[in-house]
N, C-alpha and C positions, 0 to 999 in steps of 0.2 A: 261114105266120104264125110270129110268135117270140114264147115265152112265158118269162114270169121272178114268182119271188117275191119282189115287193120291201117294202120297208119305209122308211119314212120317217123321214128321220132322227134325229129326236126319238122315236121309236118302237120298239118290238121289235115290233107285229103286223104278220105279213107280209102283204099280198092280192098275188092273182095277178094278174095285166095281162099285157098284148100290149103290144111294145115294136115300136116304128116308128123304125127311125134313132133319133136322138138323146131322144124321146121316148119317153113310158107312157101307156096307156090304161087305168083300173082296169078288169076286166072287171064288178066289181060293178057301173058304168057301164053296161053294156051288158047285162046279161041280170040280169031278177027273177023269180025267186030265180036267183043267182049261184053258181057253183063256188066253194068256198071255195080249192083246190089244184089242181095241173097233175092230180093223180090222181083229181079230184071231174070234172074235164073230160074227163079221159080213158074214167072211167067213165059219165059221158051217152051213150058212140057219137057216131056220125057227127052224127043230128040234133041233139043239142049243139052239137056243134062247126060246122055252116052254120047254123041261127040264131045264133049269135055272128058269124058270118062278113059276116052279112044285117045284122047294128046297126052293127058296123064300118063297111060300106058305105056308112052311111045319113050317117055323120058328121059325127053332133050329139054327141058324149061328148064331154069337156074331154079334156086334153092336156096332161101334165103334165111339166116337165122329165127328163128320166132323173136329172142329176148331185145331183134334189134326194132320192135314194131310194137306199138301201142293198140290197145283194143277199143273199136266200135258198140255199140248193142249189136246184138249178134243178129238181130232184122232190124234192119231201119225201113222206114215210110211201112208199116202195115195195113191193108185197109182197114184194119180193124183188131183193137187190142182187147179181148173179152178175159174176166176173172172170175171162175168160179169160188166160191164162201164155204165155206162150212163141209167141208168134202172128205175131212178126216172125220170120225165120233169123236176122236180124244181133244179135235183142236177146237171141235162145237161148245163142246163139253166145259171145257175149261176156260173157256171165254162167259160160257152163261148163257149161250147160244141157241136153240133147237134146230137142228138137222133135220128142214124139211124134207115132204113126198118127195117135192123138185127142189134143181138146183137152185141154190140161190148165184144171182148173176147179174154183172156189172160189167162196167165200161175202167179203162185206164183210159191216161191222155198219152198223146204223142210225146211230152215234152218232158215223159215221166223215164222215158228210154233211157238208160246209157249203160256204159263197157264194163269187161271186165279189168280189174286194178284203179278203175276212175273211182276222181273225191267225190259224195253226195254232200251238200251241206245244206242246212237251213237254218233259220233263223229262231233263236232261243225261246221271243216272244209268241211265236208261230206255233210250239208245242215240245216239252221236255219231254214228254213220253214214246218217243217214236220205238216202233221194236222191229224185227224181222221176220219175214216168211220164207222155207225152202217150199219151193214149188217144181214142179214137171212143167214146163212149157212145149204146148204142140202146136207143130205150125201145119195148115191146111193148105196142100196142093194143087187143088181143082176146084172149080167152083163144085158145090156141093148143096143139096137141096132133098131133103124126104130121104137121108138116107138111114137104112137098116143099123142094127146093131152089130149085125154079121157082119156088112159091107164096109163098116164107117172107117176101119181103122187101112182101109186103102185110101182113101181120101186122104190120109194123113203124108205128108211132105218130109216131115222131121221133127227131132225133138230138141231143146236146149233145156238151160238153166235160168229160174226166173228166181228171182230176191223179192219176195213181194212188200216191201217197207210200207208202215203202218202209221199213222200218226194217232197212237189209241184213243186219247184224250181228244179228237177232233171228230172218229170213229162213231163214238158213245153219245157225241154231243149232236150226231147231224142222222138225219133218216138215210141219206145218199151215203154212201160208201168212195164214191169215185172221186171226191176232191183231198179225204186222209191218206191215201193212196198214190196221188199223181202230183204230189209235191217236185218240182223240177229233180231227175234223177231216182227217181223212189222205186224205178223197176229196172237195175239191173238186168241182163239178160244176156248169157253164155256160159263160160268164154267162145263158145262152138257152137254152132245146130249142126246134127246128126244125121243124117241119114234114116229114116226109114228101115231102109234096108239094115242095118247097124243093130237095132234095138225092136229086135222081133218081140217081144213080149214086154211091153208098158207098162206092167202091174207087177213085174219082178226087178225093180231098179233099187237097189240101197238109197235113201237122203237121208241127208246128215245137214247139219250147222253148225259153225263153230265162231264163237263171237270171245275177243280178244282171248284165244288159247284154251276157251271152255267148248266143250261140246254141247250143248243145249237141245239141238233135234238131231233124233239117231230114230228111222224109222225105214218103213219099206213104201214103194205105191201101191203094193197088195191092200194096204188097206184104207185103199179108197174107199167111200160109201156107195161114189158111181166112175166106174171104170173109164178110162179113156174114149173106149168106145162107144159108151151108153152116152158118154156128156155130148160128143161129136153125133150122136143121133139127134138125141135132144135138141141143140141150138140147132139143127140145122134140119127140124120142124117148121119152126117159125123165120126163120133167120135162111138168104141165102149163103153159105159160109163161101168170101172170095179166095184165092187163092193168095198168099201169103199170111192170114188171119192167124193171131197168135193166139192160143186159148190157154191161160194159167190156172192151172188144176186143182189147187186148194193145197195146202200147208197141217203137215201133221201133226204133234203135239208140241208142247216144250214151247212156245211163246213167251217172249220175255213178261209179256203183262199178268199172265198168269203161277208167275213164280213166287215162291214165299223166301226171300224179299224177292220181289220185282227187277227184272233185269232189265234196263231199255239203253238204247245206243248214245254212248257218253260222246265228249268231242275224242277224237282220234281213237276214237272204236274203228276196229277191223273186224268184218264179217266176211264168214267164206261159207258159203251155199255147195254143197256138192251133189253130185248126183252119178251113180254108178255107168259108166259106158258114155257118160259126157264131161264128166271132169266137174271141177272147182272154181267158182266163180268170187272173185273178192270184191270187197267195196270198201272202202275207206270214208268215215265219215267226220267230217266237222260241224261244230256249233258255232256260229257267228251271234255276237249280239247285236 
């Protein structure tokens, strides 16, 4: 199944639905009392998630155009937004990086969320070099704690698309990673999360980016350094992982900063993140002075 927060046009309230090809289902439709959020559904468990599965089936809910609804971050409220560094060689590489033993690991902010088709902007003084990350984002199901490498990728809930936006020049300049990064809007994230069930093999997904009509990252998540389910072991050593917990996987090569000339997000740059079996994420960006 694929889930989105969407809103209607004329609207700012988001509801959540299940999105079928070119169409939406509200789930408020389909289950009373309704999950307000991917994270109100995530927290039901499973029996939430097959009684909705069971009214879906049944298909009597109306069916509403997608193109007539505006898109959410594809999780809102997470308890926690964790981003792995360095997780491709080539994107280590080309930054000037080293790909350590372990992951390298940070925090995003909450306020760094938003949709797909939504404007990111920032402010000119604040930094000209801002560039892009395609990323895998996995959202964690259960609470989860000491789990195996075998077991971890049952813990796992679903997958989306993450944009991981960079602000290189603030990047390079600071020890912390988590304030070049959580610029208001700087993590993208959909258009969809996926199912589990949808996307049995994590490390066979096509990404790609494409920034105003170029292609810039064409890669696979085969070639992670640490596979989905090795990173979900990892953090959730030290870390209990709660359930809705987004983990962004690391970004593979082709970064603007690293390009001879240098490519970073102008004003009214378009960026679209894709990902095989989750679709195409865009962001529109401006530069304010």
């Amino acid at each position: 199944m694929r889930f989105a927060h969407l809103s209607a046009r004329d609207s700012q309230d988001l509801q959540l639905a299940v999105v079928d090809g070119e169409e939406a289902i509200l789930v408020s439709d389909l289950l009373s009392p309704s999950p307000r959020t991917l994270q109100d559904l995530i927290a039901g468990g499973d029996e939430m998630l097959e009684r909705l599965r069971a009214a879906l089936a049944e298909g009597r809910a109306t069916r509403h155009p997608l193109d007539g609804f505006s898109f959410g971050s594809a999780v809102l409220n997470p308890p926690a937004i964790l981003a792995v560094g360095l997780n491709y060689s080539a994107h280590s590489s080309e930054l000037g990086l080293k790909t350590d033993k372990d992951p390298t690991v940070f925090t995003l902010w909450p306020n760094s969320l938003t949709g797909h088709g939504q404007t990111t902007s920032w402010t000119r003084s604040l930094s000209e070099s801002v560039d892009y990350e395609a990323e895998l984002g996995v959202i964690i199901g259960r609470s989860t704690k000491n789990v195996s490498v075998e077991d971890a990728l049952d813990a796992v809930w679903g997958y989306t698309a993450v944009n991981d936006v960079t602000a290189r020049d603030i990047q390079f300049a600071e020890a912390q990673w988590c304030r070049c990064k959580s610029f208001d809007g700087f993590t993208p994230t959909g258009p969809v999360v996926v199912t589990a069930d949808e996307i049995p093999d994590p490390q066979a997904l096509h990404i790609w980016t494409v920034v105003d009509g170029h292609t810039v990252q064409d890669a696979t998540t085969a070639q992670m350094v640490r596979p989905v389910a090795t990173l979900v072991a990892h953090l959730s050593s030290s870390i209990t992982l709660q359930p809705g917990t987004l983990i962004s996987t690391g970004s593979p090569g082709g970064a603007g900063y690293s390009r001879d000339p240098q490519i970073f997000l102008r004003d009214r740059s378009t960026v679209t993140v894709g990902i095989e079996g989750i679709g195409e994420l865009t962001t529109h960006c401006r530069i304010v002075d």
